[in-house]
C-alpha positions in Angstrom: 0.0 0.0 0.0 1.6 3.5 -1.1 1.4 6.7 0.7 3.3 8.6 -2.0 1.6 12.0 -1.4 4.5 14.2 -3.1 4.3 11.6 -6.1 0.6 11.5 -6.7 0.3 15.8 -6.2 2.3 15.7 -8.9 0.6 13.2 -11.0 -2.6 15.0 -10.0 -0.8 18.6 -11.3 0.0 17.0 -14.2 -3.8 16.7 -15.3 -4.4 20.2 -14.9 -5.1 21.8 -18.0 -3.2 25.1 -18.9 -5.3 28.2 -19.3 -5.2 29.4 -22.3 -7.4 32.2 -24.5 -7.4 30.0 -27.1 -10.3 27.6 -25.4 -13.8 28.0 -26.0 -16.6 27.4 -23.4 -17.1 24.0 -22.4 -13.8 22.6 -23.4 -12.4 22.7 -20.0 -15.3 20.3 -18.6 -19.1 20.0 -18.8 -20.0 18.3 -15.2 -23.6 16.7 -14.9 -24.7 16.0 -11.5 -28.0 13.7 -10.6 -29.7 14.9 -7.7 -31.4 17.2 -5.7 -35.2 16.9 -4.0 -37.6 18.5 -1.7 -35.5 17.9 1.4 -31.5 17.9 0.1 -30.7 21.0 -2.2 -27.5 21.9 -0.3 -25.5 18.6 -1.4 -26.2 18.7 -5.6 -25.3 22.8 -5.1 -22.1 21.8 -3.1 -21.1 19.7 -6.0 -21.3 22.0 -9.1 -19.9 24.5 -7.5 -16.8 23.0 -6.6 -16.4 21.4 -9.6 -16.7 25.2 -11.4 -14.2 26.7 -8.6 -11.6 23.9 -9.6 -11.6 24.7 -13.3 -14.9 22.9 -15.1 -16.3 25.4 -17.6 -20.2 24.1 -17.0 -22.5 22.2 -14.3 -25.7 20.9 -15.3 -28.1 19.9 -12.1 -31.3 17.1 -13.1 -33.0 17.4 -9.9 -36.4 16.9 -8.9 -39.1 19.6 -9.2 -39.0 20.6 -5.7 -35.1 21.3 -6.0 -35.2 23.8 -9.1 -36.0 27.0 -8.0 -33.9 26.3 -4.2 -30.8 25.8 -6.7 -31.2 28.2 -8.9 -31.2 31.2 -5.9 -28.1 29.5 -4.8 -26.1 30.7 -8.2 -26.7 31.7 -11.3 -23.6 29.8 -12.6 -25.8 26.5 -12.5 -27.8 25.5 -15.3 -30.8 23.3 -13.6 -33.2 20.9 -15.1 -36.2 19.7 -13.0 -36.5 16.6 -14.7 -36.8 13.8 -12.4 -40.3 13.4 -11.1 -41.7 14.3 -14.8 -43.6 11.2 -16.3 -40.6 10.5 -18.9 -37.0 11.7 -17.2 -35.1 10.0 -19.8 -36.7 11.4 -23.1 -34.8 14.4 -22.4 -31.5 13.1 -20.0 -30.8 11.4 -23.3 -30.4 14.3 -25.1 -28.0 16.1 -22.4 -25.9 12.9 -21.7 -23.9 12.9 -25.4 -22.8 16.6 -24.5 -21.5 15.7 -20.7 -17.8 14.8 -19.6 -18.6 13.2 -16.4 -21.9 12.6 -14.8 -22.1 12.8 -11.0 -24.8 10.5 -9.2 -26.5 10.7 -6.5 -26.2 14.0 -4.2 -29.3 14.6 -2.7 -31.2 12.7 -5.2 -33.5 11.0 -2.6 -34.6 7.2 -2.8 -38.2 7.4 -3.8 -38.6 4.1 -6.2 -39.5 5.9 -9.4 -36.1 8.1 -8.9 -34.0 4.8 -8.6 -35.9 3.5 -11.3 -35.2 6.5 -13.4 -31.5 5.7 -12.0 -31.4 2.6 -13.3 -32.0 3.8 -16.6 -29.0 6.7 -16.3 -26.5 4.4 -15.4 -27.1 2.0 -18.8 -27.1 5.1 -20.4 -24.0 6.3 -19.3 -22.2 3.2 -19.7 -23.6 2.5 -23.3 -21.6 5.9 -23.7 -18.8 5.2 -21.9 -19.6 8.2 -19.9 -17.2 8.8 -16.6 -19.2 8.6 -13.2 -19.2 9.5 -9.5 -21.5 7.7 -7.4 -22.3 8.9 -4.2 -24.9 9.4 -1.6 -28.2 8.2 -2.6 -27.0 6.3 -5.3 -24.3 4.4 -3.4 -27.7 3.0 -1.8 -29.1 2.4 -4.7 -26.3 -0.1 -5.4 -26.6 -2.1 -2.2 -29.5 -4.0 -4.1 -28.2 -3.1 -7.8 -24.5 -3.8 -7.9 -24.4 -5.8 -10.7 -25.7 -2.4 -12.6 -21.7 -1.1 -12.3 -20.6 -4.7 -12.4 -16.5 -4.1 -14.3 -17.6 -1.1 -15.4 -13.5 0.5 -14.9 -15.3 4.2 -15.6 -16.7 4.8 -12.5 -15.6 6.0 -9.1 -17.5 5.2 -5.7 -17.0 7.5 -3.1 -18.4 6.1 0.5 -18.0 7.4 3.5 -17.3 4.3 5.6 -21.0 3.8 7.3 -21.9 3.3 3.3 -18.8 1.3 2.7 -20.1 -0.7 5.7 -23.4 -1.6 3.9 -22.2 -2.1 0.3 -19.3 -4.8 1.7 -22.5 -6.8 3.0 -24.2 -6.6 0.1 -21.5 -7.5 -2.5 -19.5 -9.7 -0.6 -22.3 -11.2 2.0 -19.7 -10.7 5.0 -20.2 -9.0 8.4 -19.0 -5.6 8.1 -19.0 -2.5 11.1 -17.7 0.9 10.0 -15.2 0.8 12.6 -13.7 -2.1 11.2 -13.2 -1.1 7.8 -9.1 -1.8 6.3 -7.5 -0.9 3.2 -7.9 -4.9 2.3 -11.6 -4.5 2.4 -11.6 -1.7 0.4 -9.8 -3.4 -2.5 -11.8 -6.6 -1.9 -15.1 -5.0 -2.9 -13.2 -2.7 -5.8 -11.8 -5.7 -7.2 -14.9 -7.3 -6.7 -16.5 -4.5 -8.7 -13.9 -3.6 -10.8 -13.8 0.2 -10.3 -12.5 2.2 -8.1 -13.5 3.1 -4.4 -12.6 6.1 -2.8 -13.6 5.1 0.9 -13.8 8.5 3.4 -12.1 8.5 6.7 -9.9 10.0 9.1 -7.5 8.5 6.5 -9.2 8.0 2.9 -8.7 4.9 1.2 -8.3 4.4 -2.4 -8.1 1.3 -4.1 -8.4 -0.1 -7.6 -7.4 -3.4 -8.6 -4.3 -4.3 -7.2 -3.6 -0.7 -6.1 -4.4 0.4 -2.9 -2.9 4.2 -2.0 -4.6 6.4 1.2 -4.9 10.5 1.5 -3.6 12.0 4.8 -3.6 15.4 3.5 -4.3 17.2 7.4 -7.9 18.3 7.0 -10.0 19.4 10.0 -11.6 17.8 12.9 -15.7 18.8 11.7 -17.8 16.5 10.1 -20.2 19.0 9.1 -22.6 17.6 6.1 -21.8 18.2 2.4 -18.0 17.8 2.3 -18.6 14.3 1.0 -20.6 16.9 -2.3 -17.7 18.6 -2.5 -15.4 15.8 -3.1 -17.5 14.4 -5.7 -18.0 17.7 -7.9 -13.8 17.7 -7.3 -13.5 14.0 -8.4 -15.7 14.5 -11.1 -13.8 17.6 -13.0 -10.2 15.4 -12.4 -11.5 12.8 -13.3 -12.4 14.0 -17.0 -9.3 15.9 -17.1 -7.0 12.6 -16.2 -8.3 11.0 -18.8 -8.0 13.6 -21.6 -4.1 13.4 -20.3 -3.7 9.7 -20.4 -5.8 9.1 -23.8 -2.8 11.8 -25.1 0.3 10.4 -23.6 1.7 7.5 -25.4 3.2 6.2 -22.0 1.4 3.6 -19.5 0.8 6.1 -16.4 2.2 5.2 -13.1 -1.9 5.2 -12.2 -4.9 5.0 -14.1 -6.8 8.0 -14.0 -9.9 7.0 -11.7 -7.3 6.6 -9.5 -5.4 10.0 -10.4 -8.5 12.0 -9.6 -10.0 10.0 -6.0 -7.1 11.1 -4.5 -6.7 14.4 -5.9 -10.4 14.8 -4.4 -9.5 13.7 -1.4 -6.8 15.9 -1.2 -8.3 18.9 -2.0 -11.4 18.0 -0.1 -9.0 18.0 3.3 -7.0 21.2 2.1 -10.1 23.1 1.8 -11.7 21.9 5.0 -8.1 22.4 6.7 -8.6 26.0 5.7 -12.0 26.9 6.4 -11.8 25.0 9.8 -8.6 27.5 10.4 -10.9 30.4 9.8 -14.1 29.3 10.9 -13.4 26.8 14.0 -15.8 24.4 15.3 -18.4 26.8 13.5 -16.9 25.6 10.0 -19.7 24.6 7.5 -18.9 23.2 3.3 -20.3 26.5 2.4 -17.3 28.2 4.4 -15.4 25.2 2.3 -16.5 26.9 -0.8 -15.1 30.3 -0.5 -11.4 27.9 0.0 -11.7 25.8 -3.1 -9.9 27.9 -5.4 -6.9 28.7 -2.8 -6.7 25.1 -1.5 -6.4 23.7 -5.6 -3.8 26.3 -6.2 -1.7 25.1 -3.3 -1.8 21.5 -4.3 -1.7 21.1 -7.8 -1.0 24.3 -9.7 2.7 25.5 -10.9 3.7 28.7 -11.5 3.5 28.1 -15.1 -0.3 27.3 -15.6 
């Protein structure tokens, strides 16, 4: 097991596109995000946002009803489609999936059954396009019953916290699992099991994918306020499009793949940012303080001089 932080910064730095005025809108990552209902608005809003204040040029919300006009007084930056409670969701997610780099699912989206139905549905989609995924929250549950759905699919990313770790262990591997009992071997059990990558939250975040298994002990902050695990997915989605736009270019075999690449550069950010607003904010530190240290925290970690 490797705890090669100074390595993998750099490995994550190396995905970070330069900034140039020769891009056009869009180019630098179009970030869908699947969630949002009457009671969770906070966590899908948590999400986009980070992924914008990291670098992604666009975030695209499909959120229940409910959720639409909550998210769009949050920010005008997102673009929010109250799609999931209409009679026929997918008629138009299929038209927004082709334009999407990476599809988050699962932040406050809620587990009424014609929403995991509608799920179901996504996920086929997205893997009949080979579309890159984050699930989290919600749809982490969802999987507890519907595993086989992501079943080799090397694409996608789970990101648990280890109380949902906990639950999808039993359910894949039909062992007795506690939280507090959760190891690095388990983690990679159920990845390999899976055959994508898992990205399990802790006091020390576990990251394992196949036959690698790396942690994250960037310092972060003692509060366990809700919505960090949000903010880690909108960061793991945007890294995750970007490592792959670097490795599909290089001719080289990378040193990781890039699911793995961009788990632990969410991790790592995830802690940096919570380090700082915890710094600021004390045991009153909340993810929307987290916000406002996105942008500082990214900069510290992966960005050179040069970009």
């Amino acid at each position: 097991m490797s705890t090669n932080g100074p390595q993998l910064t750099s490995l994550v730095s190396e995905v970070v596109p330069p900034l140039t005025y020769a891009a056009h809108k869009g180019q630098a990552g179009r970030i869908g995000i699947m969630g949002g209902s009457l009671e969770y608005t906070g966590a899908p809003y948590f999400c986009a946002m980070t992924a914008l204040r990291i670098g992604a040029d666009l975030a695209h919300i499909f959120c229940h009803r409910d959720a639409a006009v909550p998210l769009k007084s949050y920010s005008p930056e997102l673009i929010v489609h109250p799609l999931l409670d209409a009679n026929d969701p997918m008629s138009e997610i299929d038209e927004w999936l082709p334009r999407l780099h990476a599809l988050v699912l699962g932040p406050g989206l809620g587990r009424r059954p014609q929403t995991f139905a509608t799920l179901g549905h996504v996920i086929e989609a997205a893997k009949d396009r080979q579309l890159l995924l984050i699930i989290d929250a919600d749809a982490l549950f969802y999987l507890n019953e519907n595993y086989d759905t992501l079943q080799g699919y090397s694409n996608a990313i789970l990101t648990p916290n280890k109380v949902e770790f906990a639950r999808l262990y039993r359910a894949v591997l039909k062992g007795d699992m506690k939280a507090e009992h959760v190891t690095p071997d388990h983690v990679q059990q159920v990845a390999k099991k899976l055959g994508v990558t898992i990205a399990c939250k802790g006091n020390v975040d576990i990251i394992a994918s196949g036959d690698i298994v790396i942690t994250c002990e960037i310092p972060g902050s003692p509060r366990r306020c809700g919505g960090q695990g949000d903010v880690l997915s909108g960061a793991a989605a945007i890294l995750l499009y970007w490592a792959f736009g670097t490795a599909t270019a290089s001719k080289e075999k990378p040193a990781y793949t890039p699911t793995v690449v961009a788990a632990w550069g969410a991790c790592a950010l995830t802690r940096r940012a919570s380090g700082l607003a915890f710094t600021q904010r004390g045991r009153g530190a909340l993810t929307t303080d987290m916000l406002q240290f996105i942008s500082q925290a990214f900069t510290s970690l992966f960005v050179s001089k040069t970009k």
